[in-house]
ROVO-181316 format. One record per residue (C-alpha): residue in one letter; x, y, z. Coordinates in nm, 4 decimals, m for minus. Each point is the difference from the previous one (the first is absolute). Example, Ala and Ser with C-alpha at 12.3 -4.5 7.8 and 13.67 -1.06 7.14 Angstrom:
// residues 2
{"A" {1.2300 m0.4500 0.7800}};
{"S" {0.1370 0.3440 m0.0660}};
//
This chain:
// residues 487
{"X" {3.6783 m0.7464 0.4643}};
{"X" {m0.0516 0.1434 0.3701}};
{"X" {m0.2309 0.2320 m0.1524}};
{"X" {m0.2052 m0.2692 m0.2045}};
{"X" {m0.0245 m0.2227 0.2988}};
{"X" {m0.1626 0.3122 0.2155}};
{"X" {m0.2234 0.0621 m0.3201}};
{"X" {m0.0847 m0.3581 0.0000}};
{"X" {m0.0590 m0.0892 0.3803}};
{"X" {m0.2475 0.3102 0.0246}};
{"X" {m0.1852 m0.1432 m0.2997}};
{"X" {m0.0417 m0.3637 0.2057}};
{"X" {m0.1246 0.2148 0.3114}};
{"X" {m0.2160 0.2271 m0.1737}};
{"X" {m0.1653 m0.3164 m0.1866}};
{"X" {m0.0209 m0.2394 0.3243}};
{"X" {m0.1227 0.3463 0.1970}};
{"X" {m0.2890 m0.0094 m0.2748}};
{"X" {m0.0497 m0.3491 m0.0008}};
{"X" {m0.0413 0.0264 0.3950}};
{"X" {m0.2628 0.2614 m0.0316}};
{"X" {m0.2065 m0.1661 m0.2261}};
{"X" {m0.0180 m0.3416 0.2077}};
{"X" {m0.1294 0.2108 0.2622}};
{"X" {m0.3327 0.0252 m0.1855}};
{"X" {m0.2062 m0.1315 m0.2170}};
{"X" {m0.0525 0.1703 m0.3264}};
{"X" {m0.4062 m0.1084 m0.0437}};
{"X" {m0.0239 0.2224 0.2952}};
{"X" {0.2015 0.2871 m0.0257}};
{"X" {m0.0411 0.3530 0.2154}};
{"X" {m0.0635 0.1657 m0.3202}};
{"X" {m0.1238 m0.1578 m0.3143}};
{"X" {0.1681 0.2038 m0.3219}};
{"X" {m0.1685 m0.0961 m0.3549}};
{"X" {0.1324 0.1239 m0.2729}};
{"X" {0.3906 m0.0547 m0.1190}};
{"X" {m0.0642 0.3799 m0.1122}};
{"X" {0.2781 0.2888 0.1010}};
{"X" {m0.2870 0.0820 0.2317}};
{"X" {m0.0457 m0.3047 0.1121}};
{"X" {0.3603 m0.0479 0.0660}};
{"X" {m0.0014 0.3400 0.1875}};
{"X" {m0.3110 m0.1047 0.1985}};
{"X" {0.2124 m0.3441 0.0977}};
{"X" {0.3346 0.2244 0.0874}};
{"X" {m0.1901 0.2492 0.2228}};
{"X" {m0.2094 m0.2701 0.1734}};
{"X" {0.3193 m0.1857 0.0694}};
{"X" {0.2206 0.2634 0.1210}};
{"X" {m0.2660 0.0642 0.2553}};
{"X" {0.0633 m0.3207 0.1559}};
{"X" {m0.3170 m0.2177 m0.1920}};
{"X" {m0.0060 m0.3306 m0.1265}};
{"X" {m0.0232 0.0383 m0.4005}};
{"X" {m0.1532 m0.2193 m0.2486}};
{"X" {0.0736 0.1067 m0.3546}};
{"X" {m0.2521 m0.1496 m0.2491}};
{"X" {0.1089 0.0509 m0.4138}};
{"X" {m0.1377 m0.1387 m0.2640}};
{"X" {0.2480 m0.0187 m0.2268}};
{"X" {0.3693 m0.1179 m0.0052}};
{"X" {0.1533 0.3245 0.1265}};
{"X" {m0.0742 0.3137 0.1780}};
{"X" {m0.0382 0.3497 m0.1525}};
{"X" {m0.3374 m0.0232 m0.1714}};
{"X" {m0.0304 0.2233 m0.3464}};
{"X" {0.3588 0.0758 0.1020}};
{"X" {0.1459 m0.3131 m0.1019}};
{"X" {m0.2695 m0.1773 m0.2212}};
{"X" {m0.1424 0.3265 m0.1443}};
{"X" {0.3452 0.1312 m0.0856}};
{"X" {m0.0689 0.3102 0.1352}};
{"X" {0.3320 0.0938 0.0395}};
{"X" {0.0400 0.3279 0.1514}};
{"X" {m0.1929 0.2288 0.2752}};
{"X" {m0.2402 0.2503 m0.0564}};
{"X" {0.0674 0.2559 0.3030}};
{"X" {m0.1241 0.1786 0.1960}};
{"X" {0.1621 0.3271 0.0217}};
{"X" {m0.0597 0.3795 0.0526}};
{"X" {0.0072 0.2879 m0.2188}};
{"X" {0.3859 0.0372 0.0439}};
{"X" {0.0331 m0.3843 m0.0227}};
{"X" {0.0926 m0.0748 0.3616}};
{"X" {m0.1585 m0.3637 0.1250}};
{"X" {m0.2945 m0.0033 0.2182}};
{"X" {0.0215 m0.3577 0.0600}};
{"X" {0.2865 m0.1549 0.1897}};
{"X" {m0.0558 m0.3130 0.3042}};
{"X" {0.0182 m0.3568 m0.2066}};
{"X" {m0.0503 0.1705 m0.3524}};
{"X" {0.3433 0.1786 0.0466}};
{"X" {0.1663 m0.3028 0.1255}};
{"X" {m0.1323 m0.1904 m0.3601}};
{"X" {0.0846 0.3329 m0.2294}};
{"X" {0.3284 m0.0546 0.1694}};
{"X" {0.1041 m0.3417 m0.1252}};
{"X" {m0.1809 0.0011 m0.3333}};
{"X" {0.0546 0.3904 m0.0995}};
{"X" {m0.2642 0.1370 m0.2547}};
{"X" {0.0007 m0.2553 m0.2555}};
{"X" {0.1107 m0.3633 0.0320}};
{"X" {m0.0574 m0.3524 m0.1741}};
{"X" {m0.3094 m0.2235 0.1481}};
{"X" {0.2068 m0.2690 0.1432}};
{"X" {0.2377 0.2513 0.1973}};
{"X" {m0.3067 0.1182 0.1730}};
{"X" {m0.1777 m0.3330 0.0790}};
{"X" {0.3789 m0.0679 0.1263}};
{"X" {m0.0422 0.2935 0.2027}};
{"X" {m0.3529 m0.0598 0.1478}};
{"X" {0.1151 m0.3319 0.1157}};
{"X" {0.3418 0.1185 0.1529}};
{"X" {m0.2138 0.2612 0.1908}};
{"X" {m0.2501 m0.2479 0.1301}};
{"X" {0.3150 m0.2715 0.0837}};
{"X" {0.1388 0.2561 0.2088}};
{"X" {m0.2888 m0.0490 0.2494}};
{"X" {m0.0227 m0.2527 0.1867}};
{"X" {m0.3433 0.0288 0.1358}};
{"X" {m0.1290 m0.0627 m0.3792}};
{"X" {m0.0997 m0.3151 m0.1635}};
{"X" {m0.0615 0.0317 m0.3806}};
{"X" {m0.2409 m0.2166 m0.1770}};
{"X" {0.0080 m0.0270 m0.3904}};
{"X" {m0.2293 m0.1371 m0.2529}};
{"X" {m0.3020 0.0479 0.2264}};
{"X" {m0.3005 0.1908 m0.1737}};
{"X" {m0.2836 0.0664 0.2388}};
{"X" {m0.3095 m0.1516 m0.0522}};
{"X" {m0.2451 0.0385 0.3033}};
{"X" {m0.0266 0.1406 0.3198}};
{"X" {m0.1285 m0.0729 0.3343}};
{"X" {m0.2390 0.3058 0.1170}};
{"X" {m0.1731 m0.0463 0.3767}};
{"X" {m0.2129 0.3249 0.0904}};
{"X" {0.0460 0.1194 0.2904}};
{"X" {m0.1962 0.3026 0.2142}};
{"X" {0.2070 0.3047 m0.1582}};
{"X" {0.0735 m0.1540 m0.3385}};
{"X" {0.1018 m0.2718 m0.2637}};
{"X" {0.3179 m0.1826 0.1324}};
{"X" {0.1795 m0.2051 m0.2204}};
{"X" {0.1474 m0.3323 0.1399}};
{"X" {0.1908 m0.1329 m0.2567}};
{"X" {0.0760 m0.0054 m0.3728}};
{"X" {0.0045 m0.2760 m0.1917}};
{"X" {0.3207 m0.0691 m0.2528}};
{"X" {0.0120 m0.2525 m0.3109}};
{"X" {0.3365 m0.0567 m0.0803}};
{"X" {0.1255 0.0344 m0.3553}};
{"X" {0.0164 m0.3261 m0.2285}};
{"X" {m0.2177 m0.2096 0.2318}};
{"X" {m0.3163 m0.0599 0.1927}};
{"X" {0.1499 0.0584 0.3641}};
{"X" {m0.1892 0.2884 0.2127}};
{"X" {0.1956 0.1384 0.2868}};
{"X" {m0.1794 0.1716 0.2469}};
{"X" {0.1537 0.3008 0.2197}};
{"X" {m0.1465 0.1486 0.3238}};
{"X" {0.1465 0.3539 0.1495}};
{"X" {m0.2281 0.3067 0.1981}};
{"X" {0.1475 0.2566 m0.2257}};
{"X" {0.0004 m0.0074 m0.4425}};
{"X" {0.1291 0.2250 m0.2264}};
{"X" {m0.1384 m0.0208 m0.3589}};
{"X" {0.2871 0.0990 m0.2042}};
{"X" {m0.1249 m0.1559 m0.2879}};
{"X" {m0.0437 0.2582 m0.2801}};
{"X" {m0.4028 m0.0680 m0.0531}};
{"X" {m0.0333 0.0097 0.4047}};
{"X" {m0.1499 m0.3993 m0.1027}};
{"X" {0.0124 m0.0494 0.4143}};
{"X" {m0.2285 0.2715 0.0712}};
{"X" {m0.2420 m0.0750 m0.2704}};
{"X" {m0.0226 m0.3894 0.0649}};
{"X" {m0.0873 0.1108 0.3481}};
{"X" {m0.2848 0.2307 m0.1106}};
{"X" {0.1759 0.3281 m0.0058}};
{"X" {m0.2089 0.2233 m0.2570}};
{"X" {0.1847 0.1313 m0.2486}};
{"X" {m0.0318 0.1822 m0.3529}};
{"X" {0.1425 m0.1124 m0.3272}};
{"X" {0.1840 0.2839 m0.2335}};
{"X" {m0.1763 0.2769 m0.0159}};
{"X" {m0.3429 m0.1142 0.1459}};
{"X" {0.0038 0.3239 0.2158}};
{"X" {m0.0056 0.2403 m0.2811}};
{"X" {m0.3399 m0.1674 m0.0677}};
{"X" {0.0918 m0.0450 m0.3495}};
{"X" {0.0919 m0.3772 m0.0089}};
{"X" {0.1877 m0.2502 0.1551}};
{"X" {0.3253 m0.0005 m0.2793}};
{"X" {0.3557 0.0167 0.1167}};
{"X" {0.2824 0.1672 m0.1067}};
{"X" {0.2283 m0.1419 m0.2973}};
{"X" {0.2423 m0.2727 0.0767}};
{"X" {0.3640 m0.0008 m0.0898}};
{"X" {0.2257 m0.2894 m0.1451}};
{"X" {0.3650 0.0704 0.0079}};
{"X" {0.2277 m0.1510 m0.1880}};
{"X" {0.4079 0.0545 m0.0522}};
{"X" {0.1772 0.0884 m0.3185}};
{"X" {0.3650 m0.0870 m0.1128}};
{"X" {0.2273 0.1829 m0.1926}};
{"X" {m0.1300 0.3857 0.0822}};
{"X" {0.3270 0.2228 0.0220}};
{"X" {m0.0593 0.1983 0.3254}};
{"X" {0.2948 0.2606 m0.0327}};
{"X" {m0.1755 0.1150 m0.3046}};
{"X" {m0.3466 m0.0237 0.1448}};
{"X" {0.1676 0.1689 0.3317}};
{"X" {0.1559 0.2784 m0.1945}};
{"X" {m0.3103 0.0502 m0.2388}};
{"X" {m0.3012 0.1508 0.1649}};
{"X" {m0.1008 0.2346 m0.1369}};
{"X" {m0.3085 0.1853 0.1809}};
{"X" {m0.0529 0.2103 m0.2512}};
{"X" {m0.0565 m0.3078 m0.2642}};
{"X" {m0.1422 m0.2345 0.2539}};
{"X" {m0.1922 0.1839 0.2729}};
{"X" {0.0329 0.0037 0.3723}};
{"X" {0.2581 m0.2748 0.1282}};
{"X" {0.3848 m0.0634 0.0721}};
{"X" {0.2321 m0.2739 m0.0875}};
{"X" {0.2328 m0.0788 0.2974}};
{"X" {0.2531 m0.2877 0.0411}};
{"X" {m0.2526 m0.2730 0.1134}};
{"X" {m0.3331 0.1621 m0.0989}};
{"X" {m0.1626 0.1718 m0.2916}};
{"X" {m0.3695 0.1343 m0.0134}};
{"X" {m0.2142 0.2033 m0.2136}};
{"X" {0.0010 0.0171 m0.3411}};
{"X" {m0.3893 0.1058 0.0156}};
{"X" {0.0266 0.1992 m0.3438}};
{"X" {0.1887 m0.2656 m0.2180}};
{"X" {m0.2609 m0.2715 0.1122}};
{"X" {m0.2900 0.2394 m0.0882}};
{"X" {0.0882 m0.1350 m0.3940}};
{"X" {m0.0408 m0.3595 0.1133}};
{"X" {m0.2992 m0.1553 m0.1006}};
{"X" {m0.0666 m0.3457 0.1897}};
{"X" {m0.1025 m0.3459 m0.2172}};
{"X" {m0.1870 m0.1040 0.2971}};
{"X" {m0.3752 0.1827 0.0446}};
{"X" {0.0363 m0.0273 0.3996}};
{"X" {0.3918 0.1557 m0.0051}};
{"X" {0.1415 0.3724 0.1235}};
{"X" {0.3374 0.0755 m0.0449}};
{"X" {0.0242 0.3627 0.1060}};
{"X" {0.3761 0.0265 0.1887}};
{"X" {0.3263 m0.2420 0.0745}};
{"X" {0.1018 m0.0824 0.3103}};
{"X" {0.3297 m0.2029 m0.0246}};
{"X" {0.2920 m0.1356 0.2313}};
{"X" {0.3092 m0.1243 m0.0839}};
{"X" {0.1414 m0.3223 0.1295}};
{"X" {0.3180 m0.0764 0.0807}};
{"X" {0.0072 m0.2956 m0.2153}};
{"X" {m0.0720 0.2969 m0.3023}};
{"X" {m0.3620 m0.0946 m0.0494}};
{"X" {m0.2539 0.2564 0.0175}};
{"X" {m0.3256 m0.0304 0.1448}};
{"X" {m0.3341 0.1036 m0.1396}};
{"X" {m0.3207 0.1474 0.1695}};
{"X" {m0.1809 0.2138 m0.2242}};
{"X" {m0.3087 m0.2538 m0.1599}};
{"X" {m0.3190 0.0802 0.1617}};
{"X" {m0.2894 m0.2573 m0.0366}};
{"X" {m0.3079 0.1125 0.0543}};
{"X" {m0.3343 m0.1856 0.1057}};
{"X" {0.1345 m0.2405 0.2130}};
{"X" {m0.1255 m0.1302 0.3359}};
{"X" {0.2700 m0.0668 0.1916}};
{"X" {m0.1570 m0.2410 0.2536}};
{"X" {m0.0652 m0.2773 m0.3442}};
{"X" {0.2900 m0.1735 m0.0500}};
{"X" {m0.1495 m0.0967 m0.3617}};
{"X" {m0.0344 0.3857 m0.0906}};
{"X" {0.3851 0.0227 0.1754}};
{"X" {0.1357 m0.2499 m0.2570}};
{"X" {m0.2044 0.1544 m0.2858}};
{"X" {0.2377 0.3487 0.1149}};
{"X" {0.3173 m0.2003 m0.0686}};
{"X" {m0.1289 m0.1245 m0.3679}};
{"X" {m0.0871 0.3673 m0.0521}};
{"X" {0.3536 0.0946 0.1341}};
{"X" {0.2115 m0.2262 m0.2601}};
{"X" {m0.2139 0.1101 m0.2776}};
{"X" {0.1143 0.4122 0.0616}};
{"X" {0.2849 m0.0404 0.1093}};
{"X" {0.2241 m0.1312 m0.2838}};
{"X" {m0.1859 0.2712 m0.1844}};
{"X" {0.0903 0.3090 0.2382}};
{"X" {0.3673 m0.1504 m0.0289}};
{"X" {m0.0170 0.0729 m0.3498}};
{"X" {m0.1028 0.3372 0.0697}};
{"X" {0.2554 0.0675 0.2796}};
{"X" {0.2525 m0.1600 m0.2532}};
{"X" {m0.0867 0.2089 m0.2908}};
{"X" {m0.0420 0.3663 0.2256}};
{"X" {0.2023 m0.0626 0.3145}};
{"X" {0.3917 0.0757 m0.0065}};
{"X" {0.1756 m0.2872 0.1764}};
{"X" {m0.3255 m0.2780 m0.0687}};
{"X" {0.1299 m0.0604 m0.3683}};
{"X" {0.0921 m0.3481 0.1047}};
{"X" {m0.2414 m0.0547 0.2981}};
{"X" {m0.1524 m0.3773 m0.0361}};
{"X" {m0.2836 m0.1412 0.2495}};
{"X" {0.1730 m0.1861 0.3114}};
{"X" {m0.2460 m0.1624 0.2322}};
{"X" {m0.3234 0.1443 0.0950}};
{"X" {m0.1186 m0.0155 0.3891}};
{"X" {m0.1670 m0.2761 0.1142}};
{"X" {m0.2439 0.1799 0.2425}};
{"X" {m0.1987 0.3278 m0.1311}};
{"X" {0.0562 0.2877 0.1859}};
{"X" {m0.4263 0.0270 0.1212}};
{"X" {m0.0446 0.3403 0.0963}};
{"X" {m0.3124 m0.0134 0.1404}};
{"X" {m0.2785 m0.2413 0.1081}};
{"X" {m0.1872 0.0563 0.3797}};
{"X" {m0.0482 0.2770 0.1953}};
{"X" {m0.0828 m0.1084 0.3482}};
{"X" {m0.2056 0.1968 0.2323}};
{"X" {0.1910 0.0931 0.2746}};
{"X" {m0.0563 0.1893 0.3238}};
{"X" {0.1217 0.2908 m0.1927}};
{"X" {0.0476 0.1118 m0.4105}};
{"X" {0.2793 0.1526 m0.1200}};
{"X" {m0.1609 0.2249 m0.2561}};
{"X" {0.1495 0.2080 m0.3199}};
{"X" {m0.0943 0.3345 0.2287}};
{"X" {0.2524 m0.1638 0.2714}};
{"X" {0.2469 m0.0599 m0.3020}};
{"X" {m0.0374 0.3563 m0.1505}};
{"X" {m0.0004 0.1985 0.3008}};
{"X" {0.3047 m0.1351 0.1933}};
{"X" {m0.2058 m0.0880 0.2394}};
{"X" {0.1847 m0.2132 0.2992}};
{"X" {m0.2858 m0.1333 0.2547}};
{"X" {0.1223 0.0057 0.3843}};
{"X" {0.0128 m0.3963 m0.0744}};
{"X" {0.2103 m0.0233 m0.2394}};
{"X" {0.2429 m0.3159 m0.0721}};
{"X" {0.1846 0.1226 m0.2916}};
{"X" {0.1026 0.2826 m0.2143}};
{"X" {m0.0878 m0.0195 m0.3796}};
{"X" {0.0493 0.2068 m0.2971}};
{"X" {m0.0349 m0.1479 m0.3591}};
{"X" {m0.2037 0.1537 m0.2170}};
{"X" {m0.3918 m0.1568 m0.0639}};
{"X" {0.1174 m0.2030 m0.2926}};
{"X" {m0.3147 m0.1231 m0.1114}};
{"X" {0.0612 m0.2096 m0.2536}};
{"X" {m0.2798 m0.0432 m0.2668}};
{"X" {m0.3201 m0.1899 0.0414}};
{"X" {m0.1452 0.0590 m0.3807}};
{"X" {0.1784 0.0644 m0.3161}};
{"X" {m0.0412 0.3351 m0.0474}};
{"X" {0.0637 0.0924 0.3894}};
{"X" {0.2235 0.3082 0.0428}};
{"X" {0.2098 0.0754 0.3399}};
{"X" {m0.2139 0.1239 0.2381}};
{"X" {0.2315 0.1569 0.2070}};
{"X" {0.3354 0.1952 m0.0477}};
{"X" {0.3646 m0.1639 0.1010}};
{"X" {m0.0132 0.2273 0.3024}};
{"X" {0.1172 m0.1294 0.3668}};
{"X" {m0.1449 0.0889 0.2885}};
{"X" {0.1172 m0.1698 0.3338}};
{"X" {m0.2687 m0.1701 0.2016}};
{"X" {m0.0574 m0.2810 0.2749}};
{"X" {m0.1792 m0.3088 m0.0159}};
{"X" {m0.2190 m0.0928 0.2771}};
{"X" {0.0036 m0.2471 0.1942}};
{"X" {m0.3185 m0.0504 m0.0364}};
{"X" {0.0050 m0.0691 m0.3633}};
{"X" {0.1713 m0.3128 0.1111}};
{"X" {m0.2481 m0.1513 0.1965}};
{"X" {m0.2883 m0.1306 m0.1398}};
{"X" {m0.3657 0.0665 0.1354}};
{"X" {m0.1363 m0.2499 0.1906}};
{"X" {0.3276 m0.2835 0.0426}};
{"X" {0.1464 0.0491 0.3177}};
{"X" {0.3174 m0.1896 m0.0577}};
{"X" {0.1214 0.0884 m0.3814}};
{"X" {0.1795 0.2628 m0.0738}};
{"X" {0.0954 0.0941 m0.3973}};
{"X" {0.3559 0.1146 m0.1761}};
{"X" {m0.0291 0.0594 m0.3699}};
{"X" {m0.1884 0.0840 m0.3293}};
{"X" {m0.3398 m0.0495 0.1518}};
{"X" {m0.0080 0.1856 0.3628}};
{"X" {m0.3198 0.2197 0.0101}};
{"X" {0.0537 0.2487 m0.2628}};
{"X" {m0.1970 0.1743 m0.3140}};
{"X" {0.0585 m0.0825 m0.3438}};
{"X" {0.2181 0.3074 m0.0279}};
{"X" {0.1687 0.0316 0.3016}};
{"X" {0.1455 m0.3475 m0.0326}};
{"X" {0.1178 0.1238 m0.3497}};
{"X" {0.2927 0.1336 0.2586}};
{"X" {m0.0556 m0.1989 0.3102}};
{"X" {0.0652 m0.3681 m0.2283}};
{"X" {0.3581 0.0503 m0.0466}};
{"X" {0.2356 m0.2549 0.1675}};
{"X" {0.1962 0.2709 0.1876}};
{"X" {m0.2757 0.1140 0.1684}};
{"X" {m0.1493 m0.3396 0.0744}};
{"X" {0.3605 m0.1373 0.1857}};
{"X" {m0.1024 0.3013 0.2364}};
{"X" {m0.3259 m0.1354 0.0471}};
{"X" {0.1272 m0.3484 0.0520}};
{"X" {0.2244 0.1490 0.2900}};
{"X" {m0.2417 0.1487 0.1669}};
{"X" {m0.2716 m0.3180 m0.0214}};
{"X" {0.3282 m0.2370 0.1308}};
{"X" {0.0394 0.2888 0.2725}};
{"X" {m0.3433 0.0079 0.0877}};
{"X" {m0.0466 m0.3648 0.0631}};
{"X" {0.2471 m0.0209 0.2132}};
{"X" {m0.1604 0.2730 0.2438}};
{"X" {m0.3283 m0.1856 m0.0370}};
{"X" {0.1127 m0.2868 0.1225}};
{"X" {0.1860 0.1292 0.2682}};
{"X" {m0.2946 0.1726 0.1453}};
{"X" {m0.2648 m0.1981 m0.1203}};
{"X" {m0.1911 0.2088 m0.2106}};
{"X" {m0.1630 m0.0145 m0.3611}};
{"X" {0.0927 0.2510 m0.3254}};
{"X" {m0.3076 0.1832 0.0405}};
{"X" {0.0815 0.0662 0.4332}};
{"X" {0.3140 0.1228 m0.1275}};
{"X" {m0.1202 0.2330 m0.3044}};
{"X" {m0.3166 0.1523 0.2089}};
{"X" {0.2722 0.1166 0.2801}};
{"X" {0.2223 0.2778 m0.0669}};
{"X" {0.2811 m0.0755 0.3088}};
{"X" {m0.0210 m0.3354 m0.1362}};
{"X" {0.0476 0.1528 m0.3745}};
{"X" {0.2799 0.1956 0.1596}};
{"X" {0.1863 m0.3058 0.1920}};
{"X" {m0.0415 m0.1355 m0.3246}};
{"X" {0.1918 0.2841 m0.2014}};
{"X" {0.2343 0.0906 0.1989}};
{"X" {0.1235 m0.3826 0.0231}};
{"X" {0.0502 0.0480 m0.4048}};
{"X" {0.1205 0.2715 0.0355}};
{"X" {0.2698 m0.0699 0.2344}};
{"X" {0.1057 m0.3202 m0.2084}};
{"X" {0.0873 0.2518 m0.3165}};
{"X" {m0.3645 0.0182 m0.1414}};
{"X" {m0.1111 0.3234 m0.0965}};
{"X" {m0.3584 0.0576 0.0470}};
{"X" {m0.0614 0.3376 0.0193}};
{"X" {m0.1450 0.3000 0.2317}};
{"X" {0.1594 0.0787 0.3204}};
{"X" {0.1931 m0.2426 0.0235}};
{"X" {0.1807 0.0073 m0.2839}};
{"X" {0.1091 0.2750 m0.2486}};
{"X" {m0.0554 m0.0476 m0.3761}};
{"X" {0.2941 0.0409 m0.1583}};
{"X" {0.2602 m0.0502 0.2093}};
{"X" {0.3306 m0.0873 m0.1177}};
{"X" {0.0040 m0.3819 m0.1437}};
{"X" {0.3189 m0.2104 m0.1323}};
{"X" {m0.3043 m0.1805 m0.1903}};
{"X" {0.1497 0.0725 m0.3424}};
{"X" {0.2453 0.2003 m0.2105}};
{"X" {m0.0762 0.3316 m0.1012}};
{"X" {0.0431 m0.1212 m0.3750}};
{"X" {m0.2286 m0.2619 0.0561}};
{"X" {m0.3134 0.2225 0.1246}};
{"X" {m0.2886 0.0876 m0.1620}};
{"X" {m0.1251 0.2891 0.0810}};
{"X" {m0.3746 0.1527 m0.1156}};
{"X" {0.0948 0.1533 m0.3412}};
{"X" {0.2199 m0.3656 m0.0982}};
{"X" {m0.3709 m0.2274 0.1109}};
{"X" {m0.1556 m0.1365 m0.2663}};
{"X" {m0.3908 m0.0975 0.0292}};
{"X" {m0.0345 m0.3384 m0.1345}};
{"X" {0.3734 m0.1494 0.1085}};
{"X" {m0.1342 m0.2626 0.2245}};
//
């Protein structure tokens, strides 16, 4: 009872503590402005915060988490080296930590807002879409004054005011209302402005995952593994599928098991789609519950442990791989990916493979499952000619292929922790993005403030693959167990 009363007094402090913080400003004009209720953006928030700023946290939907939670993408794609040792650590590590490798939607928008509760320089907004900003020009570039909100289920606009932005939005939609330029898919191949295929997940019920856990068979199936919460793979049984819907690829499984015993899906590939029209979004999802009750009779009639599986609930958010490109101060490009190369202003470690997912039909990978560690650059955060907005997520400045690897959510938490940390040393010595990403002490104040808060980003000051309590051995996936095409 002693105990309980301890528990319960530290809960009263810690939520009067917050409460005091936040009545000490005013969340329309915040320190730092955060949009996007993304893992990045919720990184971004976390990093600002810790650094002593005044955090707004704009979402538009209900929750945070982004394709997390409402795309059910339910477990990480990591970033890892050749032996399967993390390269990423700082706020990712701390998430990995409470939700290990796979976990159900709601524990992790749980998770997101337990994280961001825990600081109590953050306010969190929800059910705020952006609609507008506020752009004044000024001598060395295009500042952005405000952004303008339009809260879910009515007509009320809420306008917020702060010197420093991060677009963690995963269509950078800040940047490019303020005039960033920016190209769609793969407009820099000079072939055409398509994207790659969207993904609808959806759950089954009744799957039997001790046989499906005890049953891979590489030999029979291809590549893959079958672990306790995961399963991918399954390449050469899905090469006899043969899709109802003209615009569908099913070429691999990549499934998670739930502790509630429900599986979830992501393996249907719709092609064609532009993921910036929310008309050609919804015309994904029809295509999605047309194939997927017939791949479940395919899974159920080849697939030991589906012979019961049954259709659950399908996501209600597409997982949009792709859809802007901005132009940034610098391009991550699919040399940078290939060759390892880390840039002296590196954020963030990455690894995954350039999982370019197809544009066309007939598209075939373009690249092998191989990882090669490499940095992002700062650079690639900040967009050309906006002083004051810094990105974290799908759409930093990156080529079609590079940000076949550079889109995964892993790699964009790092990204979101080094925009939060960055706008916190703007404002504290009054300077723009671009001051700070044309100076290299200033990159290097930057990095090694990451890096002494637990972010690895790379170079001299930190060594790439040091030891990391990330995750179990038995949970790794090293470079012969990555499978293009899982995310």
């Amino acid at each position: 009872m002693v105990a309980f009363a301890v528990i319960l007094a530290g809960a009263i402090l810690s939520v009067s503590a917050r409460a005091a913080a936040q009545s000490r400003f005013d969340a329309a004009r915040p320190d730092v402005l955060v949009v996007g209720g993304t893992p990045a953006g919720v990184a971004a928030a976390i990093a600002a915060a810790r650094r002593h700023q005044r955090v707004t946290l704009v979402a538009a939907g209900r929750d945070l988490g982004g394709i997390l939670v409402d795309g059910f993408m339910n477990q990480w794609d990591l970033n890892v080296t050749d032996d399967g040792a993390s390269v990423e650590r700082g706020i990712f590590a701390d998430m990995y930590d409470r939700l290990g490798n796979a976990f159900e939607p709601d524990a992790a928008a749980q998770t997101f807002a337990d994280m961001v509760a825990r600081e109590p320089n953050i306010i969190v907004r929800y059910g705020m879409a952006a609609i507008g900003v506020a752009p004044s020009n000024w001598p060395d570039g295009r500042h952005v004054d405000a952004v303008m909100f339009k809260s879910a289920g009515s007509n009320m606009t809420t306008i917020v005011r702060a010197p420093e932005i991060v677009d963690a939005t995963d269509s950078a939609d800040i940047a490019a209302m303020a005039g960033a330029r920016y190209d769609r898919g793969r407009q820099d191949t000079g072939v055409d402005q398509r994207m790659q295929a969207v993904t609808e997940m959806f759950t089954l019920d009744g799957v039997d995952w001790d046989t499906v856990q005890r049953g891979y068979d590489a030999a029979q199936f291809g590549p893959g593994r079958a672990l306790p919460k995961t399963a991918w793979g399954y390449a050469k049984l899905m090469h006899d599928y043969k899709p109802v819907q003209p615009n569908a690829i099913v070429r691999d499984q990549n499934l998670a098991h739930m502790p509630d015993g429900s599986v979830t899906v992501n393996a249907i590939d719709i092609v064609g789609i532009d993921g910036l029209d929310p008309q050609q979004v919804e015309q994904a999802k029809r295509n999605t519950t047309v194939e997927a009750p017939h791949l479940v009779d395919f899974l159920r009639a080849h697939l030991p442990g589906f012979e019961n599986a049954r259709i659950g609930k399908y996501a209600p958010d597409v997982y949009v791989r792709e859809t802007r490109h901005i132009d940034g101060v610098e391009r991550l490009t699919s040399k940078d990916v290939w060759d390892g190369k880390i840039p002296d202003d590196s954020i963030a470690l990455a690894s995954y493979p350039m999982d370019v997912h197809p544009v066309d039909i007939g598209d075939t990978p373009a690249f092998a499952s191989t990882r090669h560690v490499y940095g992002i650059p700062f650079g690639a955060l900040v967009p050309k000619g906006l002083d004051n907005v810094i990105l974290a997520g799908p759409a930093i400045s990156a080529s079609h292929e590079a940000s076949g690897s550079a889109r995964i959510v892993a790699t964009t938490i790092e990204e979101g922790e080094a925009a939060g940390a960055a706008a916190a040393y703007a404002n504290a010595h009054h300077l723009d993005f671009t001051q700070i990403a044309s100076n290299h002490e200033r990159i290097d104040v930057l990095r090694r403030d990451l890096a002494d808060n637990g972010a690895t980003v790379g170079g001299p000051l930190v060594e790439v693959g040091a030891p990391s309590a990330v995750r179990k051995k038995s949970e790794r996936r090293t470079r012969a167990d990555a499978v293009t095409g899982a995310s």
